[in-house]
C-alpha positions, -999 to +999 in steps of 0.1 A: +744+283+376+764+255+395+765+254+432+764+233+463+748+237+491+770+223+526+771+232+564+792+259+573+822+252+598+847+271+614+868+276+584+845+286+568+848+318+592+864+347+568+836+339+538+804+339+565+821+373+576+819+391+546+787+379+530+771+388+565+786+420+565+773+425+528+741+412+538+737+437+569+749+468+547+732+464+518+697+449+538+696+468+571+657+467+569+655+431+564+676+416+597+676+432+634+715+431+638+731+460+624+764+462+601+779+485+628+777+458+657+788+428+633+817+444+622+827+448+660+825+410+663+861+390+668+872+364+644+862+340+681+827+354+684+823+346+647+835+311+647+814+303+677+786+319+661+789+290+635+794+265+661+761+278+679+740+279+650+735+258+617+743+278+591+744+268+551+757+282+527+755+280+485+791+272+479+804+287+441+824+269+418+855+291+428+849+285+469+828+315+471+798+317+493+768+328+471+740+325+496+734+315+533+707+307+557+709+296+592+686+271+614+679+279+650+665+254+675+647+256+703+663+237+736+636+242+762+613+211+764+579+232+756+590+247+724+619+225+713+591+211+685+600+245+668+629+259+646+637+294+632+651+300+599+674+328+601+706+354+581+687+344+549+703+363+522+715+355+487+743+383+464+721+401+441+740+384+413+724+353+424+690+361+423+665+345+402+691+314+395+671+288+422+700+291+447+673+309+471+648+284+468+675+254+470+689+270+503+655+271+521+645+235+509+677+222+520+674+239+552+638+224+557+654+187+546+673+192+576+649+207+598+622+179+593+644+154+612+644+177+645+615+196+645+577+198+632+574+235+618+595+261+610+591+297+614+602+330+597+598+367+601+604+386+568+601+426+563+566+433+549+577+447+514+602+419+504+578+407+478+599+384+461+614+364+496+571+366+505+566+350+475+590+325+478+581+312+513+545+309+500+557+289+472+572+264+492+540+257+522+552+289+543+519+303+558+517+342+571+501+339+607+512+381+617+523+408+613+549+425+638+539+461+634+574+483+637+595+458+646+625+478+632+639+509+631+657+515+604+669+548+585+642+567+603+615+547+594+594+522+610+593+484+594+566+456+601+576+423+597+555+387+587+558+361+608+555+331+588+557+292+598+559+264+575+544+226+593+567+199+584+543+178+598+510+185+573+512+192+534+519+226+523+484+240+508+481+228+474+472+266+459+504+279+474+525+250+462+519+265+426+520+303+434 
């Protein structure tokens, strides 16, 4: 599978739109904005939604977007040595292929220059994005219980932090 991985920008506005969208109707359990609310969103809220965040995405041979994950910092001077990784979400098509696993280790590569950990919440049954994080030095600290509402059932979600600062642990490197 060939792809490349580069910073979203403001022309890059229709394709975030509709892998978003796909992401937020085909996943509502997995992210806490809803597919109803996005598609509400104007073309302006969406470019300066790219401008406020750091989103990448895996960029397809053809100019389609495969994949994307986003990177939130913190401004305030107490928590500013933290980032969130956030809107993770790959096309089911694209499963399996490593374009998951490049997306969060590029994010990380460009987290590691601005902060010392990064955190994560995940839904509690998403095995395989659970097994990922661990795989590359994400560590479970919580659990969130019924953080979401979603198709009248309750969700928990793991909170999860990888420190950029200290070796991942060598038995999850190898999971």
């Amino acid at each position: 599978m060939s792809f490349s991985i580069r910073q979203l920008s403001e022309d890059d506005a229709d394709a975030y739109r509709a892998i978003r969208l796909e992401a937020l109707v085909n996943h509502p359990e997995a992210f806490l904005s809803s597919a109803e609310s996005f598609s509400q969103k104007s073309d302006a809220d969406i470019r300066e939604t790219l401008k406020a965040l750091t989103i990448f995405g895996a960029v397809l041979p053809n100019g389609s977007l495969g994949g994307i994950n986003a990177f939130l910092g913190n401004d305030g001077s107490k928590d500013r040595h933290r980032g969130w990784m956030i809107q993770v979400y790959v096309k089911p098509e694209h499963r399996g292929t490593g374009m998951s696993k490049a997306l969060v280790e590029h994010l990380l590569d460009y987290a590691k220059d601005r902060v010392i950990q990064v955190h994560l919440g995940v839904w509690s049954e998403n095995e395989p994005a659970i097994r990922l994080y661990k795989k590359l030095g994400f560590e479970t600290y919580g659990t969130e219980p019924r953080y979401l509402f979603v198709n009248g059932r309750y969700l928990d979600e793991h909170l999860m932090v990888r420190f950029l600062d200290k070796a991942p642990i060598e038995s999850e490197k190898h999971e």
